[in-house]
C-alpha positions as CSV (number, residue, x, y, z in Angstrom):
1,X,30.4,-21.6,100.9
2,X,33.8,-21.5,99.0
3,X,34.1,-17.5,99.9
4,X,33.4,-18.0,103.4
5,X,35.7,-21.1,104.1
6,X,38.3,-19.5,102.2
7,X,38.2,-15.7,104.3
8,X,37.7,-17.7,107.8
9,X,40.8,-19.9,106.8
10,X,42.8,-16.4,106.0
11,X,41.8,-14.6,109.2
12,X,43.3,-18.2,110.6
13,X,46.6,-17.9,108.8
14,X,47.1,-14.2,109.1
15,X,46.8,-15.0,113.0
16,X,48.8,-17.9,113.2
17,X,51.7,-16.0,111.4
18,X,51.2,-12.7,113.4
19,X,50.1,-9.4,111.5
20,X,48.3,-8.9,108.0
21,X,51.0,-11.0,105.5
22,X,50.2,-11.8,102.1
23,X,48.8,-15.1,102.8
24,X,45.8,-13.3,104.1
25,X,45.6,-11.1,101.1
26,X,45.5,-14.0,98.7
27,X,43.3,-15.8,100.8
28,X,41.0,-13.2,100.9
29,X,41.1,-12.3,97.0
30,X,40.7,-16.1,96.4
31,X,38.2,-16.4,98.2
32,X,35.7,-13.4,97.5
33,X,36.3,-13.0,93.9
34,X,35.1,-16.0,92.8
35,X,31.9,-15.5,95.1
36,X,31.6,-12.0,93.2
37,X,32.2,-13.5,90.0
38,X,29.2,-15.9,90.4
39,X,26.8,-12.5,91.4
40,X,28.2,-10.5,88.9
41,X,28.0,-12.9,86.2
42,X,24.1,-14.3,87.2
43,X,22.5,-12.3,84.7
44,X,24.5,-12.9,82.3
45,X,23.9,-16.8,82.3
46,X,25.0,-18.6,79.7
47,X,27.9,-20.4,77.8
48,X,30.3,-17.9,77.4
49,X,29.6,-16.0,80.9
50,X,30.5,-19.6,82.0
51,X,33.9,-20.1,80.1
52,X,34.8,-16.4,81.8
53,X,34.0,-17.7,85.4
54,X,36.2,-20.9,84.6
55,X,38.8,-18.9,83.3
56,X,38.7,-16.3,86.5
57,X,38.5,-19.5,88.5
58,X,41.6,-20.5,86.7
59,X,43.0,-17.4,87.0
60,X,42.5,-16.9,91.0
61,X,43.7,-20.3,91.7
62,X,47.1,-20.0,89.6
63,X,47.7,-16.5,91.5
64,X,47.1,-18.0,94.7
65,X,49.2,-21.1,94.4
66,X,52.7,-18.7,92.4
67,X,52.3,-16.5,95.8
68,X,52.7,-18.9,98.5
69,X,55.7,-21.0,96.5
70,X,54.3,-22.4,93.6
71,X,53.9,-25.9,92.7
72,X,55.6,-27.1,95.6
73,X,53.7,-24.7,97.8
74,X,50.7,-25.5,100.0
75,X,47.9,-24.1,98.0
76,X,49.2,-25.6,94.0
77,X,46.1,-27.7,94.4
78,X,43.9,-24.3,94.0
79,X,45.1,-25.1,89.9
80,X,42.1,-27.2,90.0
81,X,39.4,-25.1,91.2
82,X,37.6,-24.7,87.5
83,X,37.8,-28.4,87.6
84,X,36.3,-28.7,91.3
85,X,33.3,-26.0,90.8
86,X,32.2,-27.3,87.2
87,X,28.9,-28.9,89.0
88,X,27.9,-25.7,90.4
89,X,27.4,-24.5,86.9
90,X,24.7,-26.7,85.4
91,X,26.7,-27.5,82.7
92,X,28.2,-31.5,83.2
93,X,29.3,-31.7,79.9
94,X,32.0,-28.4,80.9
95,X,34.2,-30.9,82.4
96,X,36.7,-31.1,79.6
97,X,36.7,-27.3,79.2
98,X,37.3,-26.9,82.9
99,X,40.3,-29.4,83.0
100,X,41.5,-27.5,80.5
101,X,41.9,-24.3,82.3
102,X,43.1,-26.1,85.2
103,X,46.2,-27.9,83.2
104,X,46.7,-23.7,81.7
105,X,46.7,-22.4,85.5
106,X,49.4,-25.4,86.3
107,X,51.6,-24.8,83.3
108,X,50.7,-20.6,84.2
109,X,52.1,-21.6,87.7
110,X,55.3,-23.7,86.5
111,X,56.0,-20.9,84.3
112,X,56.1,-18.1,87.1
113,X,58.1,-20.6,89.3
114,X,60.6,-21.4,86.6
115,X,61.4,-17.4,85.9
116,X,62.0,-17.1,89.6
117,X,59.1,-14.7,90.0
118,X,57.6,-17.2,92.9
119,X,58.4,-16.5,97.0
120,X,60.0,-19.5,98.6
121,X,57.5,-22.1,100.5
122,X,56.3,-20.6,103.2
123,X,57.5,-23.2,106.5
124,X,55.9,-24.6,109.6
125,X,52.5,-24.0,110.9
126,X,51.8,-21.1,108.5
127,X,52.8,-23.8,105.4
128,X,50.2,-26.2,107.1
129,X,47.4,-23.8,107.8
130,X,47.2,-23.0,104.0
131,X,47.5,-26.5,102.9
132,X,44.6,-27.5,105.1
133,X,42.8,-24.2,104.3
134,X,43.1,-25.5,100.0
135,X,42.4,-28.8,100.3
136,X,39.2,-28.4,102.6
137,X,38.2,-25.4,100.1
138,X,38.7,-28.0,97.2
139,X,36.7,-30.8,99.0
140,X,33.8,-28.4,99.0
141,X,34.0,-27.0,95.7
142,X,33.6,-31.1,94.7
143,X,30.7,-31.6,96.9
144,X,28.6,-28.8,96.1
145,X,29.5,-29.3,92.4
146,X,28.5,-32.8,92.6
147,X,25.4,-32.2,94.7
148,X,24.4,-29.0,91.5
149,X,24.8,-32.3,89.2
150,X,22.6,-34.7,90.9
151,X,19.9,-31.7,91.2
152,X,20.3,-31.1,87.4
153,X,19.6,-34.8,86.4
154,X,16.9,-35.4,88.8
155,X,15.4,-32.2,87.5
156,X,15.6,-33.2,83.8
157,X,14.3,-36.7,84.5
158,X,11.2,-35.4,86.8
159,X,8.6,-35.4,83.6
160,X,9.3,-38.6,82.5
161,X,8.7,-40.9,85.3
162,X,5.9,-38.4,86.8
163,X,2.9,-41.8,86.9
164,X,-1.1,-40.8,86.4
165,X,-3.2,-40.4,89.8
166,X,-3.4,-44.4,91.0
167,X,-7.0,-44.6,92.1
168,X,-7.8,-42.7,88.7
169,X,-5.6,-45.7,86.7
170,X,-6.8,-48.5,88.4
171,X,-10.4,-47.6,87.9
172,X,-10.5,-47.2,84.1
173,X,-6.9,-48.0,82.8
174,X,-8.1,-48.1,78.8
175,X,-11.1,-45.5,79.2
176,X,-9.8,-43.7,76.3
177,X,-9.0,-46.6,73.7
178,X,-10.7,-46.5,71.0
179,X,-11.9,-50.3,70.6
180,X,-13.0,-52.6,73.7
181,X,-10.8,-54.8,75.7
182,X,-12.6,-57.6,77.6
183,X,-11.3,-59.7,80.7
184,X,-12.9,-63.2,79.7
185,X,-13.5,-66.1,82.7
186,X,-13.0,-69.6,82.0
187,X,-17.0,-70.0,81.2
188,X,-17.0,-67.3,78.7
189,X,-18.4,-64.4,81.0
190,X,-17.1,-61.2,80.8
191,X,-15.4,-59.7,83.7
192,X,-14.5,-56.4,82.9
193,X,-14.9,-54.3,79.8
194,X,-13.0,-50.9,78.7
195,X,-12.4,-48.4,75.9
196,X,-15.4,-46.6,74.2
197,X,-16.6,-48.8,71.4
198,X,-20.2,-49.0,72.3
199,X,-21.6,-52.8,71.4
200,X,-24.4,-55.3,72.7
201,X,-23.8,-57.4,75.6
202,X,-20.3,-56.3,76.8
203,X,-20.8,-55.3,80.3
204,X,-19.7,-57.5,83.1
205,X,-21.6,-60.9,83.5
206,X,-22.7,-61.3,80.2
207,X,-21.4,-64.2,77.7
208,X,-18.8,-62.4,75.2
209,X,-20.5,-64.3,71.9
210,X,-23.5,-62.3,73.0
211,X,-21.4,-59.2,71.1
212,X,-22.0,-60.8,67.5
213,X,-24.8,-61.8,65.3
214,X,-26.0,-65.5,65.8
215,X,-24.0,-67.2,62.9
216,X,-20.9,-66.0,63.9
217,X,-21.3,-66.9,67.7
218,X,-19.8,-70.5,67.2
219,X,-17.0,-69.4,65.3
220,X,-15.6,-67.4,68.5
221,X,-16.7,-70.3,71.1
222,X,-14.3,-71.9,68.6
223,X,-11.7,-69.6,68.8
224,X,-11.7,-69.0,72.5
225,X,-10.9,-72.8,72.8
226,X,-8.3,-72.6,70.6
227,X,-6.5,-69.6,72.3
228,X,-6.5,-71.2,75.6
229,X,-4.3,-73.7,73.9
230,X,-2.3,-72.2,71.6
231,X,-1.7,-68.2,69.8
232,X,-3.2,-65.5,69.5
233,X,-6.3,-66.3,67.6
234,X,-8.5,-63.5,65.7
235,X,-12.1,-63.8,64.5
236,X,-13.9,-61.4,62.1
237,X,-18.2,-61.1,63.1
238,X,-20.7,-58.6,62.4
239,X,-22.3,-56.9,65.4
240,X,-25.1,-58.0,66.7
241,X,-26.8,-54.9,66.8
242,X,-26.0,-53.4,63.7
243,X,-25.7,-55.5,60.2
244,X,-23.6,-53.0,59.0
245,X,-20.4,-53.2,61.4
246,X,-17.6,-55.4,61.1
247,X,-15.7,-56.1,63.7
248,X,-12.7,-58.0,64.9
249,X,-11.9,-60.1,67.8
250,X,-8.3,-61.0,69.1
251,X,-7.9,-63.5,71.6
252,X,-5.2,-64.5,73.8
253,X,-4.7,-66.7,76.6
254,X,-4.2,-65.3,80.3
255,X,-3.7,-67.3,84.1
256,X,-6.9,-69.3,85.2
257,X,-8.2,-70.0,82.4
258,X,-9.3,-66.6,81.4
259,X,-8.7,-65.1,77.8
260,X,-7.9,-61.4,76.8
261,X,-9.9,-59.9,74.0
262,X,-9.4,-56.6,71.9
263,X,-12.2,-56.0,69.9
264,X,-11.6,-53.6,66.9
265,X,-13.7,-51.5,64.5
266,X,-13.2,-52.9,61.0
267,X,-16.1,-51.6,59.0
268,X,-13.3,-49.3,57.3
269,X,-11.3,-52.0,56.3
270,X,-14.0,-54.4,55.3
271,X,-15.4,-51.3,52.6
272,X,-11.7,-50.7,51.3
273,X,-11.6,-54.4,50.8
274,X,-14.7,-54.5,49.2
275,X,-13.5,-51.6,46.9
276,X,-10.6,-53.4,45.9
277,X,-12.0,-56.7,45.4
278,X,-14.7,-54.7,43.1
279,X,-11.6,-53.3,41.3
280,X,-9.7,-56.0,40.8
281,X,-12.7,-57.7,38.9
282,X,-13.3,-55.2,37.4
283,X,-9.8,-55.4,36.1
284,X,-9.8,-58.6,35.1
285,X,-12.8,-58.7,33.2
286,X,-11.5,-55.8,31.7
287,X,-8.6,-58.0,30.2
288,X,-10.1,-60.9,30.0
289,X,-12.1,-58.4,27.2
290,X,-9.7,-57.7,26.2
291,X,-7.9,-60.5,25.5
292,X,-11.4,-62.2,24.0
293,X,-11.3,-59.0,21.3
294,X,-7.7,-59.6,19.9
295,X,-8.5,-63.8,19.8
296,X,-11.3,-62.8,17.6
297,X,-9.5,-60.0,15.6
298,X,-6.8,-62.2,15.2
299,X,-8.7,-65.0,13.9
300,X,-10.9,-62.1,11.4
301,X,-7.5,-61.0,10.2
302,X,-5.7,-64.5,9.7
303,X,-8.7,-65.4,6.9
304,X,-7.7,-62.9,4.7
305,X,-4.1,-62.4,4.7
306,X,-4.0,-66.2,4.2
307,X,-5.7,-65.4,0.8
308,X,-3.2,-62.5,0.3
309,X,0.0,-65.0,0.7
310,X,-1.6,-67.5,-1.4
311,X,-2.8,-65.5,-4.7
312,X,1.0,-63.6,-4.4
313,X,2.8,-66.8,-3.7
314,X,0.8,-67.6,-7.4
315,X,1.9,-64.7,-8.9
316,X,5.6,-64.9,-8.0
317,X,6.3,-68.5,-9.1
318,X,3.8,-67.3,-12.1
319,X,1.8,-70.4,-12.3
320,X,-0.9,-69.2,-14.9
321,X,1.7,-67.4,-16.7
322,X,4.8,-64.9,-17.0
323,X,4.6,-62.0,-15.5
324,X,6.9,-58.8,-16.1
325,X,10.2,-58.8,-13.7
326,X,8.4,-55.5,-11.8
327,X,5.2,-57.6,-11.1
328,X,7.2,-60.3,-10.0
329,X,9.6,-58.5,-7.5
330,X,5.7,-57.0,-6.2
331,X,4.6,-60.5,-5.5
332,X,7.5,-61.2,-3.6
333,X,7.1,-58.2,-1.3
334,X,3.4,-58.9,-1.1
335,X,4.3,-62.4,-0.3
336,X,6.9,-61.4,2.3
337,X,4.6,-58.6,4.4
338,X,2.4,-60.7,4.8
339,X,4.3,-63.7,6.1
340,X,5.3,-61.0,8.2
341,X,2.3,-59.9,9.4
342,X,1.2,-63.3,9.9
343,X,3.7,-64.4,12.0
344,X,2.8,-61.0,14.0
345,X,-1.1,-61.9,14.5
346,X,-0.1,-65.7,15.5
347,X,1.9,-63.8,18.6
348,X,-1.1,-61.5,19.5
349,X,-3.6,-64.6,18.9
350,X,-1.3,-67.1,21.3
351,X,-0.9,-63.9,23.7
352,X,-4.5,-63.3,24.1
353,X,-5.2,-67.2,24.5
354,X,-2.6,-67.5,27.3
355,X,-4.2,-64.1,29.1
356,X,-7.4,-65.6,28.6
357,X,-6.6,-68.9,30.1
358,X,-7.4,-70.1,26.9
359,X,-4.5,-71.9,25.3
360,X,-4.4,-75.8,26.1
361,X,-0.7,-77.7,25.6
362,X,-1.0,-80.3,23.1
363,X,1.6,-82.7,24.7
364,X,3.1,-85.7,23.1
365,X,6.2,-88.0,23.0
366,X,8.8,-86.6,20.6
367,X,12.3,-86.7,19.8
368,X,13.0,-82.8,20.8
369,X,15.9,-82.4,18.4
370,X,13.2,-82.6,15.8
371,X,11.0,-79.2,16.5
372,X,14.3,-77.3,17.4
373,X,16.2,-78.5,14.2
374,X,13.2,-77.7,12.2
375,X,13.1,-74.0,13.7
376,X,16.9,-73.2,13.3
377,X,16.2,-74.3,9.3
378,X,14.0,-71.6,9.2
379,X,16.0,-68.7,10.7
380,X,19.2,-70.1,8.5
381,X,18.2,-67.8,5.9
382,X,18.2,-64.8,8.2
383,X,20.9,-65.3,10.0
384,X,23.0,-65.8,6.3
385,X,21.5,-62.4,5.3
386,X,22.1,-60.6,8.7
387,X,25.8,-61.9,8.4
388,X,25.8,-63.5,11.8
389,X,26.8,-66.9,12.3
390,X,24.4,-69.6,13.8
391,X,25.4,-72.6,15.7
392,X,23.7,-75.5,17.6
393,X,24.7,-77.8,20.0
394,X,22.5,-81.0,20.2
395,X,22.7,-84.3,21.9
396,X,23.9,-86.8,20.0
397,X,21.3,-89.6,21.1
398,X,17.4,-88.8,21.0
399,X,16.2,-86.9,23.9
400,X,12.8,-87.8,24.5
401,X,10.3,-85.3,25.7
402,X,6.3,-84.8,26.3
403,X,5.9,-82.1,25.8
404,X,4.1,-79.2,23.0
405,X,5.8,-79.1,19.7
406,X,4.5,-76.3,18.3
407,X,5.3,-74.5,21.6
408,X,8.9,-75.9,21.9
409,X,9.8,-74.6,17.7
410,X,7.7,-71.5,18.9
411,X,10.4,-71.0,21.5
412,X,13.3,-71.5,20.1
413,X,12.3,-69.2,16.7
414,X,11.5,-66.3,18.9
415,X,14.8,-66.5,21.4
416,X,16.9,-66.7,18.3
417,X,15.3,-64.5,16.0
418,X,15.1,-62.1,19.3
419,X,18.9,-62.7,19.1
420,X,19.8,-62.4,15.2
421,X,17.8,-59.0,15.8
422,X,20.8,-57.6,18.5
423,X,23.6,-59.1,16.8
424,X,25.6,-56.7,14.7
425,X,27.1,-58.4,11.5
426,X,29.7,-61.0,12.2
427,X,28.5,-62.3,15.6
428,X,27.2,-65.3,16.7
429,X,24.2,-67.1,18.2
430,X,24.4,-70.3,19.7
431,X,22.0,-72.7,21.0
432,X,22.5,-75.4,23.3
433,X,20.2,-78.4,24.3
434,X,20.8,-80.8,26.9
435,X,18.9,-82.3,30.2
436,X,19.3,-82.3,33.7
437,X,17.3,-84.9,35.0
438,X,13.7,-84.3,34.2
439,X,14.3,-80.7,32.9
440,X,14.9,-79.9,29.3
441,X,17.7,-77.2,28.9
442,X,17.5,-74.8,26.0
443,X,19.9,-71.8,26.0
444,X,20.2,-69.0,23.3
445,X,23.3,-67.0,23.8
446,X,24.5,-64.2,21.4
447,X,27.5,-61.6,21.1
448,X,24.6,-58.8,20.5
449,X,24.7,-55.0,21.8
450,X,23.4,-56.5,25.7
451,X,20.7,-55.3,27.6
452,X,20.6,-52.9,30.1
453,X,19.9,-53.1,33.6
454,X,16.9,-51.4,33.2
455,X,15.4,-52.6,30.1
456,X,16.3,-56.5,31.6
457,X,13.7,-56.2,34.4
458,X,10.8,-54.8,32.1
459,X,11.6,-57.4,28.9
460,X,9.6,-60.5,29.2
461,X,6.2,-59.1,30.3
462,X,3.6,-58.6,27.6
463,X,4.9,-55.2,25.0
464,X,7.6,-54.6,26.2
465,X,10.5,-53.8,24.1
466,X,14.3,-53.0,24.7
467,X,16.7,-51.2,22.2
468,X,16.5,-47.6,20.4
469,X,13.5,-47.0,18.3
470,X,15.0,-48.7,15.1
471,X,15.4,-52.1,16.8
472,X,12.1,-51.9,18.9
473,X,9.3,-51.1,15.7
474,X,10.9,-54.3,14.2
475,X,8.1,-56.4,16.7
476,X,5.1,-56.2,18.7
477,X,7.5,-57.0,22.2
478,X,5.6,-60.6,22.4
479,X,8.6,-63.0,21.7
480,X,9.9,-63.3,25.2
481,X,6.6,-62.6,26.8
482,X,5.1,-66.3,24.9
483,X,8.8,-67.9,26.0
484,X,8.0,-67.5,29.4
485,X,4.4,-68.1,29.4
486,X,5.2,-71.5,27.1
487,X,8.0,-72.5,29.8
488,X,5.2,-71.8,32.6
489,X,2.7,-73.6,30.6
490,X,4.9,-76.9,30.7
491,X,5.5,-75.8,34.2
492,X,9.4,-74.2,34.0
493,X,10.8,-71.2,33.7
494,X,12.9,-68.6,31.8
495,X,16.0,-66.7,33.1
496,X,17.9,-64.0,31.1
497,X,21.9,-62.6,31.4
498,X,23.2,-60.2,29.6
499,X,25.6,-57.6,30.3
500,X,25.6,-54.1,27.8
501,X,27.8,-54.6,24.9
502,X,28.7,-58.0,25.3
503,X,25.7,-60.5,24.5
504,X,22.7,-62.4,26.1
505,X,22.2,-65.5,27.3
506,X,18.8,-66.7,27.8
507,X,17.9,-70.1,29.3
508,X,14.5,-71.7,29.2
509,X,14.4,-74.8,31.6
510,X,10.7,-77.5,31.6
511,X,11.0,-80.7,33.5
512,X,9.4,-82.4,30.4
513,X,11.9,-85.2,29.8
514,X,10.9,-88.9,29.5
515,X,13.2,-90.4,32.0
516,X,13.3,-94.4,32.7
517,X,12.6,-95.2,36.3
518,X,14.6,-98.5,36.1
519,X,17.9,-96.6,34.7
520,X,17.3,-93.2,35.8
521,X,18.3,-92.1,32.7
522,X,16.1,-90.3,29.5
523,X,14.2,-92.8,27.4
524,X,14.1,-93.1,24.1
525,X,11.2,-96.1,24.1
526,X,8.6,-93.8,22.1
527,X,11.0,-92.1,19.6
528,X,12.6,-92.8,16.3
529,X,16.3,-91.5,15.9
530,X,16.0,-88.6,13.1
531,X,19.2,-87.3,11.1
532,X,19.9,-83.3,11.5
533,X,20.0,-81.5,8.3
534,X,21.5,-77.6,8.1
């Protein structure tokens, strides 16, 4: 179309302007190369046999528009013919490449005009012939470029909306789902059934209970009543006609009173469910096994070393006599390990009771400065032979708990012995007590190595240690394991901070605190004020 409008406009302007002038020449040229360039180049289709048809487009046009007076010629609109034939070829997306050779042909055309290279105008009806003659070539190059566009989308978009045969959707729209989908009337007939799960009683007519065994019928008349007034509601039966399949029925509300229902296979599920609930208490008997063993053991274990401590605890203050300096320093040892080891199978044996749902609080009314005062006395002597220095901050006035107070001196020994442990020589610890309300505050902060992020999320359960090898065969990794499961016990909790090389802070909160209902404040009605010693 762009050849032929362009020679038929030529044969016009050669006749208007009387003999064969170069306006026909260029029209010609313009107008049949690009046609040849589009045979020559058909085989060759592709991106770069495009970007040479632009450019020859370019080319054709620029040559056309310096010979007839350049840019203020008639025919400088021919600059944008790659522009105007990018449609035609299948490539949308080439429009910013084909602008681009049409800004190159301008500047080309400036260029030529600016050297003096281009003829002047050409004037009257010869000048008006070839304006006409490019912009009616331009206007088609447009339209058929915009017509090759709208045949290219539509052709792309062709598979997508392409719709199944209608009578063939409307007479089985879910034949090939693999459960059942029932239409449901107001009375509990069923209207229409599809998908291929085979069960009793689904066809048309009959009552949609009829799918399940007889003790699970009411539970569905239930839930149909309940879906035609609110959600979705889903019921799990057994099939009526075979004990063995589970199945699963959602229902959901639709106009007039009908319900929709998608029945689904669930034997699968029900079997893996089974598995797991087998596992799982399997599991737990497993520890609870466990947990019975190491109470026992524990107990087995604490009858003898108890006899150990005493007879050396004899021997080193040498009751029935002296004993040489050697023997003595051997009780001393024998009398330390096993203090040791005792304090180790009193972890284990309160472990293995809290696992085993065992361990029982023994709660009373208590002044709880006492317990923690009493515990720090113990660990004064470590923390004087570890060099670190240990400070407490308690409330003045009694603060009156009910709570355990074996647990609460349990508590603080292991946070600060947990603490002297990670505190290189020179440090400190420091506890703090106080209340908030109804919960007890205890905090045990330290200027230890830290714990890393890693370490902090795995510390606290059951074994687990942080630290190199030294510091981690120095205890069984039960401290902060009973902290937490004492603070859950008296129904609180335990949160740790620490950052690596700078300290820990760890903070054990139970709302066990006595507090008057007339003042709001704690009461002190069941205690007797005691004096702190170091």
């Amino acid at each position: 179309m762009w050849a032929l409008v362009v020679v038929i406009g030529g044969l016009a302007v050669n006749a208007v302007s009387g003999g064969l002038t170069i306006n026909f020449a260029l029209a010609l040229a313009c107008g049949l190369l690009p046609g040849l360039f589009v045979l020559i180049m058909k085989p060759f289709d592709g991106d770069k046999a495009r970007l040479v048809l632009l450019g020859l487009w370019a080319i054709c046009g620029a040559a056309a528009a310096a010979a007839v007076g350049g840019m203020g010629g008639p025919m400088a609109s021919w600059c944008l013919a790659p522009l105007a034939m990018t449609g035609v070829l299948g490539r949308p997306k080439a429009v910013g490449v084909a602008a681009g050779f049409s800004v190159l042909a301008a500047i080309a055309v400036v260029f030529i005009q600016f050297m003096g290279l281009a003829p002047s105008a050409p004037e009257g009806l010869t000048g008006f012939a070839l304006g006409v003659l490019a912009v009616t070539a331009l206007s088609l190059g447009v339209g058929a470029s915009l017509m090759a566009m709208r045949h290219s989308a539509v052709s792309h978009l062709a598979p997508v909306v392409a719709l199944p045969d209608a009578s063939e959707f409307h007479s089985n729209p879910l034949g090939d789902y693999p459960g059942k989908v029932l239409i449901i009337e107001a009375d509990g007939a069923i209207r229409d059934a599809y998908g291929r799960l085979e069960m009793a009683a689904s066809a048309p007519g009959e009552t949609f209970t009829m799918i399940a065994r007889p003790e699970d019928r009411q539970a569905m008349a239930d839930a149909a009543g309940a879906a035609r007034e609110g959600p979705v509601q889903t019921v799990a039966f057994v099939s009526a006609t075979d004990p063995s399949r589970s199945l699963t029925l959602d229902l959901n509300a639709a106009e007039g009173g009908r319900l929709v229902g998608v029945v689904r296979d669930a034997t699968a599920d029900r079997l893996r469910e089974e598995g797991l609930e087998l596992a799982r208490a399997d599991a737990e008997n497993l520890a609870a096994g466990r947990a019975r063993f190491l109470a026992g053991m524990s107990h087995e274990l604490r009858t003898p070393l108890n006899a150990i401590m005493g007879f050396s605890d004899i021997m080193r203050n040498k009751m029935f006599g002296e004993l040489s300096e050697k023997y003595t320093e051997y009780a001393q040892l024998i009398h330390e390990s096993g203090a040791h080891l005792l304090d180790l199978i009193n972890d284990v044996l309160d472990m293995s009771k809290i696992e085993a749902h065992r361990y029982e609080l023994n709660k009373e009314f208590m002044d709880v400065r006492e317990p923690v005062s009493a515990a720090l006395r113990i660990l004064r002597v470590q923390a004087d032979d570890a060099g670190v220095k240990l400070r407490a901050t308690l409330p003045s006035q009694p603060l009156e708990v009910e709570a355990d107070r074996r647990a609460i001196k349990q508590v603080v020994i292991n946070l600060v012995s947990n603490a002297l442990k990670f505190t290189p020589r020179d440090g400190s610890v420091i506890v703090g007590l106080t209340n908030r309300g109804r919960d007890l505050e205890l905090t045990v902060a330290d200027t230890g190595v830290g714990i890393a992020p890693g370490d902090l999320d795995r510390i606290g359960k059951p074994y687990e240690q942080a630290g190199d090898a030294g510091r981690r065969g120095l205890g069984t990794g039960l401290g902060l394991s009973l902290v937490r499961s004492f603070a859950e016990l008296h129904g609180g909790q335990m949160v740790m901070e620490s950052r690596l090389g700078e300290g820990t802070a760890v903070t054990v909160t139970m709302p066990v605190v006595v507090v008057d209902e007339a003042t709001g404040h704690p009461s002190n009605a069941n205690v007797v004020a005691f004096k702190p010693q170091r």
